[in-house]
C-alpha positions in Angstrom: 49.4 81.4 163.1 46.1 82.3 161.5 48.5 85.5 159.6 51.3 83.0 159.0 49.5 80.4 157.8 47.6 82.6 155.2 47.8 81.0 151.1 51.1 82.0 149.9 49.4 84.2 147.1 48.5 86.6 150.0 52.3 87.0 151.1 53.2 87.9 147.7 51.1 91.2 148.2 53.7 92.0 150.8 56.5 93.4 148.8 53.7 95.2 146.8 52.5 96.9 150.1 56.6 98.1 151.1 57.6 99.2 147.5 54.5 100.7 146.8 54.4 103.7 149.7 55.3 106.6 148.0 58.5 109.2 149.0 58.1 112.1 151.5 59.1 114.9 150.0 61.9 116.4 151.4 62.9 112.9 152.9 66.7 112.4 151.3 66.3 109.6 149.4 67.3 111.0 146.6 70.5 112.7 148.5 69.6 116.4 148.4 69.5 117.0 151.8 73.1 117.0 153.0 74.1 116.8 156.8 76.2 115.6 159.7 75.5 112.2 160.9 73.1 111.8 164.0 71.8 110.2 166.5 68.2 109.8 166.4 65.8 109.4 169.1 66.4 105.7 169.0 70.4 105.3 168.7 70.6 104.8 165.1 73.5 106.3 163.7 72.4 107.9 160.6 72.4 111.4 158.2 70.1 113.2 156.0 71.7 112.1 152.9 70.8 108.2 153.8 67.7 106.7 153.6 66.5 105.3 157.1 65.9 101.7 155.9 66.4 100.1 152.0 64.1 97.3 150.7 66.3 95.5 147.7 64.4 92.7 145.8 65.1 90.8 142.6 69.0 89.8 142.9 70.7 87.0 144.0 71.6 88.0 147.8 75.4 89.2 146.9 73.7 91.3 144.7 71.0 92.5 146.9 73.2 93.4 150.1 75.9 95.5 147.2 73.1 97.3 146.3 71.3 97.8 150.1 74.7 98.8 151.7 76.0 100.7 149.6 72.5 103.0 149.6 72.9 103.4 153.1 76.5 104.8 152.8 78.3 101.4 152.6 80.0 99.1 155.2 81.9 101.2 156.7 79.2 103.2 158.3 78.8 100.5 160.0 82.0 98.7 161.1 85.0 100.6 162.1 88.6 99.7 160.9 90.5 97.9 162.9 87.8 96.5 164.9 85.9 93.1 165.6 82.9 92.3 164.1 80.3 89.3 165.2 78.2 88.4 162.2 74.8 86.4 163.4 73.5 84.4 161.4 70.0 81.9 162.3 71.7 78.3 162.4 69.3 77.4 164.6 68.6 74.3 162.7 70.5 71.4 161.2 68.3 70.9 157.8 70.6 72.3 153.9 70.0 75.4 152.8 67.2 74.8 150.7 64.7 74.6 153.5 64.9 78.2 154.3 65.1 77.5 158.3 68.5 78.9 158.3 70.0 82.2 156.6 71.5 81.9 153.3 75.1 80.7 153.4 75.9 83.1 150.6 74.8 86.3 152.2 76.7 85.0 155.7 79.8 84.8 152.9 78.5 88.0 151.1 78.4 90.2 154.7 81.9 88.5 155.7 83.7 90.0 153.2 81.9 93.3 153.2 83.5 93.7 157.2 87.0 92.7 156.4 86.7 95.2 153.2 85.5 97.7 155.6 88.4 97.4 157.8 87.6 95.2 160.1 90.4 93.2 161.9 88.8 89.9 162.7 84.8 88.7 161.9 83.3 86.2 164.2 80.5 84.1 163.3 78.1 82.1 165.6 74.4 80.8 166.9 73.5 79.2 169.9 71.3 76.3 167.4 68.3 74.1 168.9 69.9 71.2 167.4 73.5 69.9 167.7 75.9 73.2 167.1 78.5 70.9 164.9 75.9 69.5 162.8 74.1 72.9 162.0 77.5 74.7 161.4 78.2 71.9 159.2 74.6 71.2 157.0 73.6 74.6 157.4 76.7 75.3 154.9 77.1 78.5 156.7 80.5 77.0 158.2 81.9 76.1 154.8 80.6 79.9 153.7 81.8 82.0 156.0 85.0 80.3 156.8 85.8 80.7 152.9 85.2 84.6 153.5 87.6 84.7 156.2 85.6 84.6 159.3 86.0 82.9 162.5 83.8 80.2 163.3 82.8 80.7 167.6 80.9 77.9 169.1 78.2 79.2 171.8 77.5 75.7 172.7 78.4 76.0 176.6 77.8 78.2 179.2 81.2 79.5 180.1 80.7 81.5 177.0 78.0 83.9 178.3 77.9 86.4 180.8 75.6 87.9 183.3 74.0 91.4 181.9 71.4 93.3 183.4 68.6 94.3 180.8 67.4 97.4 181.7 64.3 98.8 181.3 62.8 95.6 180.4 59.4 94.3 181.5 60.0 90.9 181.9 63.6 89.8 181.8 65.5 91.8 184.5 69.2 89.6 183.5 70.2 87.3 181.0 73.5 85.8 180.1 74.7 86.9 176.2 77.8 85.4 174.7 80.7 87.2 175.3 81.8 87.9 171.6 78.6 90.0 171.5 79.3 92.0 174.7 83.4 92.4 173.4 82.1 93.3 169.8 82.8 96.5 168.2 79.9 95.9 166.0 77.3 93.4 165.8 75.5 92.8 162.3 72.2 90.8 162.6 71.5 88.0 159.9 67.9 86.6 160.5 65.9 84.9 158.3 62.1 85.2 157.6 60.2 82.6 158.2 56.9 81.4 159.9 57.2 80.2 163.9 54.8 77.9 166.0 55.5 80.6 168.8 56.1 83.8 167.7 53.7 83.8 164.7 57.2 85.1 162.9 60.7 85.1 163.5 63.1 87.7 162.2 65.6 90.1 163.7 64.2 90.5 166.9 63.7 86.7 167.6 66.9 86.4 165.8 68.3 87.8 169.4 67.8 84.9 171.1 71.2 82.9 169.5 73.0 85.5 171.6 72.0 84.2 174.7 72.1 80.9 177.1 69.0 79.9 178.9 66.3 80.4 175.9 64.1 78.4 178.1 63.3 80.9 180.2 61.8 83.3 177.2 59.3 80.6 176.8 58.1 80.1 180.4 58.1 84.3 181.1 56.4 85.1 178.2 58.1 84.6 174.8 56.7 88.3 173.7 57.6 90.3 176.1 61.2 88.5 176.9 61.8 88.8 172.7 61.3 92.6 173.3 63.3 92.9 176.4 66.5 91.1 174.9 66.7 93.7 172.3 67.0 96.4 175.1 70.8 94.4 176.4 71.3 93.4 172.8 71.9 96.2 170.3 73.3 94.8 166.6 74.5 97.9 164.9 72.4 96.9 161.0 70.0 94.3 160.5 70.1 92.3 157.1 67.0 90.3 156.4 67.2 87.2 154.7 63.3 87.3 153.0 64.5 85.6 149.6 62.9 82.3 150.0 60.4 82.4 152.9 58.8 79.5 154.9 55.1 80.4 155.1 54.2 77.7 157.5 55.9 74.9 159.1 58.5 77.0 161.1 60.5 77.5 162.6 62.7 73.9 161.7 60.5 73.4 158.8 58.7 70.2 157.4 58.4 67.9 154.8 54.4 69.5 154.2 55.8 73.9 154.8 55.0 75.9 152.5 57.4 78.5 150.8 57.3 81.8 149.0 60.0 82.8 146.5 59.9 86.5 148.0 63.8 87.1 146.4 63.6 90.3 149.1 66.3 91.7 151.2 65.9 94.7 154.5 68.9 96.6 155.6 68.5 98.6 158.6 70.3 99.8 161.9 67.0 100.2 163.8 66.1 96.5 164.7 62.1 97.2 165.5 61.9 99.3 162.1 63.4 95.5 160.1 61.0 93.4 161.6 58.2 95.8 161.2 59.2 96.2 157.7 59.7 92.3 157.4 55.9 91.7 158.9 54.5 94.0 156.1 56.2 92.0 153.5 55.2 88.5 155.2 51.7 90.0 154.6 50.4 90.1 158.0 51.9 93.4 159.2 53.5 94.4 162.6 50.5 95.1 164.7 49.7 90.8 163.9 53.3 90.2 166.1 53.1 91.4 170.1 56.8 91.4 170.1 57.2 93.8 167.7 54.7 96.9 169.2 56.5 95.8 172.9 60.2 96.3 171.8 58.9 99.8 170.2 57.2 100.5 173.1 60.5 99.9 175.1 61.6 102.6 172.6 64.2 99.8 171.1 63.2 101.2 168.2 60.3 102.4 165.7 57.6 100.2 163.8 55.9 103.3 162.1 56.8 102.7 158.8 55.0 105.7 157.6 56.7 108.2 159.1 60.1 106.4 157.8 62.7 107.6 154.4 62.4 104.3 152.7 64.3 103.8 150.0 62.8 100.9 147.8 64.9 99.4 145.2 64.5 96.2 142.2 67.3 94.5 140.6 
């Protein structure tokens, strides 16, 4: 909590540190290197004309996803026509939006629409909360939002609505039960928010994981780390959209009537889950190496957290 807990004028070096790397040359970013889409060494569907993750910051989040998306080749990269989509969301907590413990009902709404515009037949949304499910649907105004958008509202309140998977490869967690919209999914967009945690030291789009399955209790008593890592290797969201607009620097992950917030007005877009979060950690000031999840999930190969060797495409509204 020591990198968490820092002054908030040290977080605000964060965005500083990830739009301030400079280009590789040769990288793409600025579309001159044409090719087929790939598969890279970590599953992430991608091509040389599109950067490998897109920092937006300065817009209001409608804004700020247009702008990410459509840089890395838009929605429909993403989301195939005709198909079902499960849009998660952090409603872990039944506080209004303002406290920035849940993500933005607008960019829920914002992401919504971007799937059925893509083609997508039917969008579900869901989290399995901490506190009473109706009541964070409801306060969370994420309901309201993404019902308005034309999603379907999924409760994940009961345990007939998870299955048994094997997680393979993992360290820790050798089965889990995940909600069974995730495993029927044709794609699975990840909606964390950033924000400080007791636990975790910081919770974003791999701790965002843990809505997808049942007995959460059992991450804490295995070793909330290494079972945060080990999810990610049964649970694979196909683009992560951080939520790092307003940020709880302390207090989280419910948030208090004393936590302290930074107005970061920051969004990541990226397929490669471990390559988010280490992005997010840079921005939340304390970088990735501060967060044991993060260097375990990468060293499941779930993904990358060497941002260096990364096309990042940075952009301000």
């Amino acid at each position: 909590m020591a990198a968490c807990g820092a002054a908030g004028a040290a977080l605000l070096y964060g965005p500083a540190r990830l739009f301030g790397a400079q280009r590789r040359p040769g990288s793409g970013l600025d579309g001159t290197d044409e090719g087929a889409r790939r598969d890279d060494a970590y599953g992430v569907r991608t091509a040389a004309a599109f950067p490998y993750l897109v920092a937006v910051r300065g817009g209001a989040p409608d804004a700020m996803f247009a702008a990410g998306i459509a840089a890395l080749g838009g929605m429909g990269r993403f989301v195939r026509r005709g198909g079902s989509v499960v849009v998660k969301p952090n409603i872990g907590w039944d506080v209004s939006p303002d406290r920035a413990a849940n993500t933005s009902p607008a960019l829920v709404a914002t992401v919504v629409e971007a799937c059925l515009a893509a083609g997508a037949k039917r969008v579900y949304v869901f989290d399995h909360p901490c506190d009473s499910w109706q009541a964070c649907y409801k306060n969370s105004g994420i309901e309201d939002a993404a019902k308005s958008a034309g999603a379907t509202i999924a409760p994940a309140a009961a345990e007939s609505y998870y299955q048994e998977v094997a997680v393979k490869g993992s360290k820790v967690l050798a089965g889990t039960k995940v909600h069974e919209l995730i495993l029927e999914a044709d794609a699975v967009i990840n909606l964390p928010v950033l924000k400080s945690h007791g636990g975790a030291g910081m919770t974003c789009s791999l701790k965002n994981l843990m809505g997808t399955v049942w007995d959460r209790e059992e991450f804490h008593f295995k070793g909330l780390d290494a079972c945060i890592a080990d999810v990610a290797l049964a649970v694979r969201p196909t683009l992560n959209v951080v939520d790092a607009s307003k940020v709880m620097l302390t207090g989280g992950p419910r948030g208090n009537g004393g936590s302290r917030y930074a107005e970061l007005g920051m969004q990541i877009l990226c397929p490669d889950i471990v390559a988010a979060d280490a992005a997010a950690a840079k921005a939340f000031g304390a970088g990735p190496g501060s967060f044991e999840y993060i260097g375990r999930a990468a060293a499941l190969k779930v993904g990358t957290d060497d941002l260096d060797s990364l096309d990042i495409r940075r952009i301000v509204l």
